[in-house]
N, C-alpha and C positions, 0 to 999 in steps of 0.2 A: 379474487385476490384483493385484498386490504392496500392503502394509497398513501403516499407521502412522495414529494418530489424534489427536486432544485432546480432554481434558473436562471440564467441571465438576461443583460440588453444589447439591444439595437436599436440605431437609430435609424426611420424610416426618411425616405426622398420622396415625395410623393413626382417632383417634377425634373427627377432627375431623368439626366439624357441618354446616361449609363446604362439603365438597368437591364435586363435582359427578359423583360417581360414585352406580350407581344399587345395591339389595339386589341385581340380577340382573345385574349387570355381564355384560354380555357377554363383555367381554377377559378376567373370570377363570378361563373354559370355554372358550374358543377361542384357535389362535394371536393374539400380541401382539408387535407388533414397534414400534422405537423409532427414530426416525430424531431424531439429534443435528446438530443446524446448526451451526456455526461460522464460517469467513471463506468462507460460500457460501450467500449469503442470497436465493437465487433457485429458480426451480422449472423455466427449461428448463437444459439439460443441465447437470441436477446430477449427478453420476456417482453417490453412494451413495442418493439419492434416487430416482434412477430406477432403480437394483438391488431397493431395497425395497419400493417400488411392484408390481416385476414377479415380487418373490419373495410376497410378500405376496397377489396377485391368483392366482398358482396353487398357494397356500395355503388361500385363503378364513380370511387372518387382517385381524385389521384393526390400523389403524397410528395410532400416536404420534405427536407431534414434540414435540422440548424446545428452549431455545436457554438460555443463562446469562450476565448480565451480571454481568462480575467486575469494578466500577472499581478496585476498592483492587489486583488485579493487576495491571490495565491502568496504572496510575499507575505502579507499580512498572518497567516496561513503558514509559514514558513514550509512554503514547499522547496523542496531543491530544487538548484537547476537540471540535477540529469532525472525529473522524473518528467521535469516541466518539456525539455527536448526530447526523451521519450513520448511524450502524448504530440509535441511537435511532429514526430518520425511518423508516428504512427497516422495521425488525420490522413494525409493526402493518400494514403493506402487505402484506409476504410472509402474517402472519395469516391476513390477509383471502382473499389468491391461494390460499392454502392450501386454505383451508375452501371454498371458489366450488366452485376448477377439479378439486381432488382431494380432495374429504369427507375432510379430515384438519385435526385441531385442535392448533397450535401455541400449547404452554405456555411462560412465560419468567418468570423468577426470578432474584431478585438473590444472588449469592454472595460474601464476603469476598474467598476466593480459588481459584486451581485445589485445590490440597489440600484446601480442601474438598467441592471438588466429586465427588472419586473416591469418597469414600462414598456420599456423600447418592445419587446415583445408581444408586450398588450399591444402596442400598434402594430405589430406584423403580420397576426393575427386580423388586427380589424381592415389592415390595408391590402391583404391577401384570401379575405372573406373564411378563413380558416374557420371552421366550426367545430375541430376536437384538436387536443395537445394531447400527445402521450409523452410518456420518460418513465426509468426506474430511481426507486427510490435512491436516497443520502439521509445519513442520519446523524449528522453534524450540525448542533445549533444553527450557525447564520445559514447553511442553505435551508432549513427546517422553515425558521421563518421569511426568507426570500420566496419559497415556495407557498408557505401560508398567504403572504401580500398579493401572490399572481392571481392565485386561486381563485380569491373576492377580485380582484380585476376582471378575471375572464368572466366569472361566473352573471356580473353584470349585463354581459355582451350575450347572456346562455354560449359562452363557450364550456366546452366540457376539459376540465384538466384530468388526466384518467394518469394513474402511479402504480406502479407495481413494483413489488418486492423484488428483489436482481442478485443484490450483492452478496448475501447470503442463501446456500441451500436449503437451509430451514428457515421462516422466516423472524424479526423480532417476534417477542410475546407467545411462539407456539410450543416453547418448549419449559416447561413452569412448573413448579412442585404440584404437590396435590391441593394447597389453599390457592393457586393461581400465583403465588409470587416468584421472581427471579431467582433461581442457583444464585448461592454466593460461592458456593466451590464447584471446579470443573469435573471431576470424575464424577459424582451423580448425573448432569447436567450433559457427558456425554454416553452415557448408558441409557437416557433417555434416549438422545438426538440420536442415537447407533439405532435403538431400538425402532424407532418411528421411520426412521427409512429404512428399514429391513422391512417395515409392515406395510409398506404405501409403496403406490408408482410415482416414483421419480420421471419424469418427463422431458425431455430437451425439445423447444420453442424452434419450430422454422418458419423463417420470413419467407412469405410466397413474392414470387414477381408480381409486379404491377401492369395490369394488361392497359392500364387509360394513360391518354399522352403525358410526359413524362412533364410535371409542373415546374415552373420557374418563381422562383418568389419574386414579388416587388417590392424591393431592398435597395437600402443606400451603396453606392461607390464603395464604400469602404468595406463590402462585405465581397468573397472571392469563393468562386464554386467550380473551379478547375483545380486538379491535381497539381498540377506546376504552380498555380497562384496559392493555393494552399499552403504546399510548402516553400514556397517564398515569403510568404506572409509569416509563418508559423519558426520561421528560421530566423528574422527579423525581432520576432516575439524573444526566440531564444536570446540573442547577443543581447539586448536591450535590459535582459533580467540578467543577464553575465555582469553586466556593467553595473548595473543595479547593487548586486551583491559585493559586486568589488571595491564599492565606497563602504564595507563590513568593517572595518578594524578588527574587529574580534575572528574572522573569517580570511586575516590576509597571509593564512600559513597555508591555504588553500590552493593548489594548481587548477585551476577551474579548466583548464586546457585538458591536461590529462585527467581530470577526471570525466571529461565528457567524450575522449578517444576513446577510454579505456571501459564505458558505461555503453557509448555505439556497439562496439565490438564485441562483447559480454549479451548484450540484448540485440540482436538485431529485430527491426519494428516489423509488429500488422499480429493479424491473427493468425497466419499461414503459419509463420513462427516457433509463434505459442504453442500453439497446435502440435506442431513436431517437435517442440521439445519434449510434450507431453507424454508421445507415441517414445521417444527415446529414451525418455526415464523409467516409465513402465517396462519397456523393453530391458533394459538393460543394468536398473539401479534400482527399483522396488523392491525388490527381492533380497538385499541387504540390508536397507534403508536402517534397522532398528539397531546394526553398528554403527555402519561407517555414516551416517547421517553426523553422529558426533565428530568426527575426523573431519579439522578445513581444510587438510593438506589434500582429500579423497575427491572435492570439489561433487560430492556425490549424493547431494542436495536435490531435488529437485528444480530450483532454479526459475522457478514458476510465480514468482511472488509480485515480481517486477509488472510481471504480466496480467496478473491477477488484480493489482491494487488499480490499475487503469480499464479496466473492464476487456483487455483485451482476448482474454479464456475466461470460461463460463467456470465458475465454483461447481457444478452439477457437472459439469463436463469433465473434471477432475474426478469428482466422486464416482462417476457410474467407470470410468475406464477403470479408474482402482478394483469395483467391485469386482468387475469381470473380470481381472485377472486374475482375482481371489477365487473367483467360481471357477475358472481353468484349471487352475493347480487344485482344486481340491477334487474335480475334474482326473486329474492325470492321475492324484493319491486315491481313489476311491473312496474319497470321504475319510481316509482313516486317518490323518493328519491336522484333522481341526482349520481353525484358521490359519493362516499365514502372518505372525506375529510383525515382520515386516510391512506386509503390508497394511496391515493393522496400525501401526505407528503412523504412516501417514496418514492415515483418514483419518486418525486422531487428531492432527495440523490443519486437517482441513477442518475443523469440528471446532477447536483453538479459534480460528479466524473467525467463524460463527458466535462463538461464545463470548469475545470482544465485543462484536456488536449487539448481541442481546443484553449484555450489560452497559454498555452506552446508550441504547435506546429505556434502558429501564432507570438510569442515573442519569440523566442529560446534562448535569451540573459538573460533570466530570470532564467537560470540554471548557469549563474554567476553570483550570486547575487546581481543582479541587479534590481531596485523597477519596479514593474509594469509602477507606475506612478516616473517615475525619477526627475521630479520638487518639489514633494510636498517631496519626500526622503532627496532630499539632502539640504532643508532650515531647517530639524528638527535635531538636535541639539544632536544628542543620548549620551547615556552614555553607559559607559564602566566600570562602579565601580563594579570590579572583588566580595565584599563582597557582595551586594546586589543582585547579578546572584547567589551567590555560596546560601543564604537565600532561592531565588526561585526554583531552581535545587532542595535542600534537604528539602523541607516545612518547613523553618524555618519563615516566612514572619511574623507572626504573624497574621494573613488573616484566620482563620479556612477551608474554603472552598478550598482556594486557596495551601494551606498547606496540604490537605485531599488526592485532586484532584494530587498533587506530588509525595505524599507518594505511591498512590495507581500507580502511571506509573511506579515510581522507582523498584517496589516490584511487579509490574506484568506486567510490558511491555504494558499494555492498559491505553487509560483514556477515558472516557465518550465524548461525541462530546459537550455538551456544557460546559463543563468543560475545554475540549481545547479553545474553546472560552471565557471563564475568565480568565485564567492562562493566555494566549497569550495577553489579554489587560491589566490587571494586573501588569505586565513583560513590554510591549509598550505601556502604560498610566500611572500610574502611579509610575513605575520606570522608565517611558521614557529612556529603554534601548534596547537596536538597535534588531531588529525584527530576524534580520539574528542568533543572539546567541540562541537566543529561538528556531530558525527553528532548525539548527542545532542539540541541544540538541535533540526535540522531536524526529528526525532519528537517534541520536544515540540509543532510549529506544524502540521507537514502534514495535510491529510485525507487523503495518500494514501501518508502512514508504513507502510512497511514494513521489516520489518530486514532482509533478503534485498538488496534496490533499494537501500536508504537506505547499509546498509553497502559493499556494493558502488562506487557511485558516490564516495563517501567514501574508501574507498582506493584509489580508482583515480587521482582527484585528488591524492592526498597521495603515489601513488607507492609506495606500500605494499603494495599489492594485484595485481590479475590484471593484465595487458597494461602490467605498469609499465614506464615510460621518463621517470626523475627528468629528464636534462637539456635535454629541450626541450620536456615537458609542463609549461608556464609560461604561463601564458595572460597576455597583456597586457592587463588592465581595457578600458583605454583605444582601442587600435586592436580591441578586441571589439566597444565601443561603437561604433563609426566602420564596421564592417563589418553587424553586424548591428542598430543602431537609427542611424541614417544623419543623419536629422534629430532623433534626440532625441526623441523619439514619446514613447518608453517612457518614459525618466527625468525629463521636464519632468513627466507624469503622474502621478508617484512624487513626485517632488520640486520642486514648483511654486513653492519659492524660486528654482529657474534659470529658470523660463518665458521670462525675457527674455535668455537668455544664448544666443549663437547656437554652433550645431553645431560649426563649428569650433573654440570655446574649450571645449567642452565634452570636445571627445577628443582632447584636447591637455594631457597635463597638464603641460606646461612654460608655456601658455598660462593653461590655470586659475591656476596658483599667482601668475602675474603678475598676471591679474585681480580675483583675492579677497584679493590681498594688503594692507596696509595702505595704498596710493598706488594702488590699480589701479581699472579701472573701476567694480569689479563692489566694493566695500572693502565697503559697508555691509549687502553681504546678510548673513543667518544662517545661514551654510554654513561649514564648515571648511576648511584648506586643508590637501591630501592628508597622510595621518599619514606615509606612506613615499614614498620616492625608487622607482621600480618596477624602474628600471636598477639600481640599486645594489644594493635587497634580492634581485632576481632571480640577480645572481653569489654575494649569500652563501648562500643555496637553494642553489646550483650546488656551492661547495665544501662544504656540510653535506650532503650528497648520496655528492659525491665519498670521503665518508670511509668 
């Protein structure tokens, strides 16, 4: 497997009083190896985990783990606080799985930033006699070269940094036309990626226990490797970034309370979790998927995403339970039934999340936001009218759907996936307002930010990106609503000023504006009447396009 990694720091004590290393240390006379977590916070098929397990076991060394909370990078980053409290929830579990299932004690430590992390680590390493790092790959600029700077660190000391590909089932660069270059559109690019794992063994990674005594790092005070100190530490982390965010001005419509009640409850942490949501969606929702997936009222999602983006289910572990239940049912049909077009749909999602990062890894310039396609970007004309953002941010737009689909990110850190795709054209058609404020925002809110997915979906919507077709990717609010929430399910839910407003003035907006207007029935609710005409701004989209 091909390598690339991320890392952070620590700061070593060498004469500290604290640590919990012994005069006999074992690891300083025997192989020491170090296994680095990052967005794979889980223990089955962790790919570099289960290499250092098995390299380790016919070593008879014994094994490390570290992990590093960076919020002041992660802000920079614009990670939200409910993915930030998710990977919070989740440490002191993995901890635990850690230390049960594989006698290995996971240490975690809070760091300014990645820069400083390549040191402090370089010294963990030399103060711990560590002689190999593993971790999976990130393909996001600053860790890219945070991991470049370690690399030449260790490599000094012949430590070995060893990286494998994780985050994706296929990996970057393996999926390429016939001159070797990147898809710029995704249906060739997933008839590839379909076809190659229908022709290859897909594999799922198991970490072996660790039979030598179980290593202790020699680390500063400030690093905690008990469950309970985990998450006290990590819960600390959290408030600290809450307070952080709430000096936002632009962010103070935000309930950061309930949105982190209502993101607990929705995700509860670890991999055990993930895991059974997995088995329950398969079970019980694949099998529609390629309807009710459109439907937010149907919650009939898989749900998986949160869990995905922090490494806590395996991408492979997604795709192979998909397959086999595809081989079931055609199993039950005799073959005579073809594929299961449901279930086809999602492994197409899983295929999407692939295709993100194969184009990230092949534009790396696209993490400075920069358009995919840079010519049709910079002839469109964007706006910047700070009231019109601050409307779409808090569902004020007058849009029911679009206004629903706000409320509900604001207030729970999720939003539906094609509701991300009307809010995002919505906000870049007919507010023709620059794609990057929208991206932005959505990683300030989501638990399941990523810039790969996040950016991606974002130019695709605005036209800017992969599979663009400016003039008839125009999503109507309105007959969106009327197709996939029918009776108003979703946005009376969101938006319980309209509870008594029936379906048809609802996705109507020639009908709304009559009704909420100053003589109409509805005069006296607290709702807006639509900020734009959708016909109208839609042809000037049309000619800002055309230019």
């Amino acid at each position: 497997m091909s390598n690339t990694a991320s890392a952070t720091t620590t700061t070593i004590d060498d004469n500290d009083s604290n640590n919990n290393s012994n005069d006999d240390n074992t690891s300083l006379t025997s192989a020491h190896y170090l296994m680095w977590f990052r967005r794979d916070l889980r223990l089955h098929d962790n790919t570099a985990l289960a290499a250092l397990c098995e390299r380790a076991r016919d070593n008879d060394a014994s094994v490390s783990a570290v992990f590093f909370l960076t919020p002041e990078q992660w802000q920079t980053h614009d990670m939200s606080l409910v993915q930030l409290d998710h990977i919070a929830r989740t440490l002191p579990i993995l901890a635990n799985d850690l230390h049960k299932q594989l006698n290995i004690t996971l240490h975690v430590q809070v760091c300014d930033s990645f820069s400083d992390c390549v040191d402090s680590l370089d010294a963990l390493c030399a103060a711990n006699n560590i002689s190999c790092v593993m971790a999976n790959h990130e393909y996001e600029g600053n860790e890219i070269e945070r991991d470049a700077q370690l690399s030449q660190l260790l490599a000094k000391s012949d430590i070995e940094f060893i990286r494998w590909h994780d985050q994706c089932i296929l990996p970057p660069k393996s999926i390429t036309t016939n001159d070797d270059s990147m898809y710029q559109v995704f249906t060739p690019f997933y008839k590839k990626w379909r076809h190659t794992l229908e022709v290859s063994n897909i594999q799922l990674h198991k970490a072996l226990a660790i039979n030598s005594d179980n290593a202790t790092l020699k680390i500063s005070k400030q690093t905690v490797n008990t469950a309970n100190t985990i998450e006290a530490l990590s819960q600390k982390v959290v408030k600290d970034y809450q307070q952080s965010l709430a000096n936002n001005t632009q962010l103070s419509h935000i309930d950061s309370e309930a949105q982190l009640t209502n993101a607990r409850a929705a995700y509860p942490a670890g991999e055990v979790a993930a895991c059974h949501r997995l088995d329950q969606f398969v079970a019980d929702d694949i099998h529609n998927y390629d309807v009710s997936r459109d439907v937010p009222s149907l919650h009939a999602t898989s749900q998986l995403s949160a869990y995905l983006t922090i490494g806590a289910i395996s991408p492979r572990l997604c795709y192979l339970q998909a397959a086999k239940a595809q081989e079931q049912e055609q199993e039950q049909l005799h073959g005579n039934n073809g594929d299961n077009e449901d279930i086809n749909r999602w492994i197409s999602e899983l295929a999407w999340r692939d295709f993100y990062r194969h184009v990230l890894a092949d534009k790396p310039e696209l993490i400075q936001h920069q358009a995919y396609k840079h010519e049709t970007d910079i002839k469109i004309n964007w706006s910047y009218n700070e009231d019109d953002f601050d409307a779409w941010c808090t569902g004020r737009t007058g849009v029911p759907l679009v206004d629903a689909a706000m409320r509900c990110l604001n207030a729970t850190g999720f939003m539906h996936n094609r509701l991300r795709m009307v809010t995002a054209m919505f906000l870049t058609k007919d507010l023709l307002i620059d794609w990057r404020l929208g991206e932005l925002y959505f990683m300030q809110q989501l638990i399941d930010g990523d810039f790969a997915s996040n950016n991606g979906g974002w130019q695709w919507s605005a036209s800017t990106g992969t599979d663009s077709a400016p003039y008839f990717r125009i999503m109507n609010p309105f007959s969106q609503a009327k197709t996939h929430d029918p009776d108003g399910e979703f946005i009376k839910e969101w938006l319980p000023e309209l509870k008594d407003m029936p379906a048809s003035i609802l996705h109507s907006e020639e009908k709304l504006r009559k009704a909420i207007n100053t003589d109409g029935m509805f005069a006296k609710l607290d709702y807006p009447v639509p900020m734009v005409e959708h016909k109208a701004v839609r042809q000037l989209a049309i000619a800002e396009f055309k230019k």
